[in-house]
C-alpha positions in Angstrom: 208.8 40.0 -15.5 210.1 37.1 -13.8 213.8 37.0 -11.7 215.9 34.0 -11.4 217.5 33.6 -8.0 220.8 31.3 -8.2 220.9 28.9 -5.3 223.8 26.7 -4.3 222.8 23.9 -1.9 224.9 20.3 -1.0 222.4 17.1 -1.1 223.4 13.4 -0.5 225.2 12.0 -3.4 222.5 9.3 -3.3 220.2 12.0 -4.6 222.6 13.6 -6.7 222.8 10.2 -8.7 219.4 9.4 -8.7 218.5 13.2 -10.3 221.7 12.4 -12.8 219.8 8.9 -14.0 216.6 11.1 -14.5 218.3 13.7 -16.2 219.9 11.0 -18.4 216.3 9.6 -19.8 215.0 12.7 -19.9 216.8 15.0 -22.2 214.5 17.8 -22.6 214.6 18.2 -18.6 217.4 19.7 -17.1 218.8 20.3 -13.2 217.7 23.8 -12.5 213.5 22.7 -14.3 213.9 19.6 -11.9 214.9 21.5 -8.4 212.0 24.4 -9.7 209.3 21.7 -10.3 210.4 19.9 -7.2 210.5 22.7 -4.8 207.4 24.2 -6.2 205.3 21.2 -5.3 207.0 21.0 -1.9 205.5 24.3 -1.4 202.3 23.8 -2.9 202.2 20.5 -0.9 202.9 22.3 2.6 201.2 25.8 2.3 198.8 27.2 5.1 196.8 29.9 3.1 195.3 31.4 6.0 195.8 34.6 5.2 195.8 37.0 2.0 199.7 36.4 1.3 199.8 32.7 1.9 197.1 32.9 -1.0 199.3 34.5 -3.3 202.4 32.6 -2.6 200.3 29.7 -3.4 199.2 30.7 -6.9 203.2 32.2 -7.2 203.8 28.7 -6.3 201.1 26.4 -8.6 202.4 29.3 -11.2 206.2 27.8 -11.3 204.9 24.1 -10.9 202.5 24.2 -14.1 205.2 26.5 -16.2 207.9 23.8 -15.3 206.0 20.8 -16.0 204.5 22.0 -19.5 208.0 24.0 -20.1 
């Protein structure tokens, strides 16, 4: 079962208008897919996997990236 975990976070409104335009060309996309998709390659991007957990963070991780994009 997967849990949702509501986050509430300030960015730069520079951001904030650049993820409005994408939101706006992409209609079947939507804030919350974005920030998953996003933060989920950050992590994939950055992960150590040196030992057993980092391993299974990093297929929790490639999990939410692959889910999101093909959503």
């Amino acid at each position: 079962m997967r849990t949702n975990v509501n986050l509430s976070t300030e960015i730069p409104q520079e951001l904030h208008d650049s993820l409005q335009r994408y939101l706006d060309e992409h209609p079947t996309w939507n804030q919350d897919r974005v920030l998953a998709a996003a933060l989920s390659l950050f992590l994939l991007q950055n992960s150590q996997n040196k030992v057993e957990q980092s391993a299974k963070t990093y297929r929790s991780c490639a999990q939410v990236y692959l889910e999101t994009l093909f959503q």
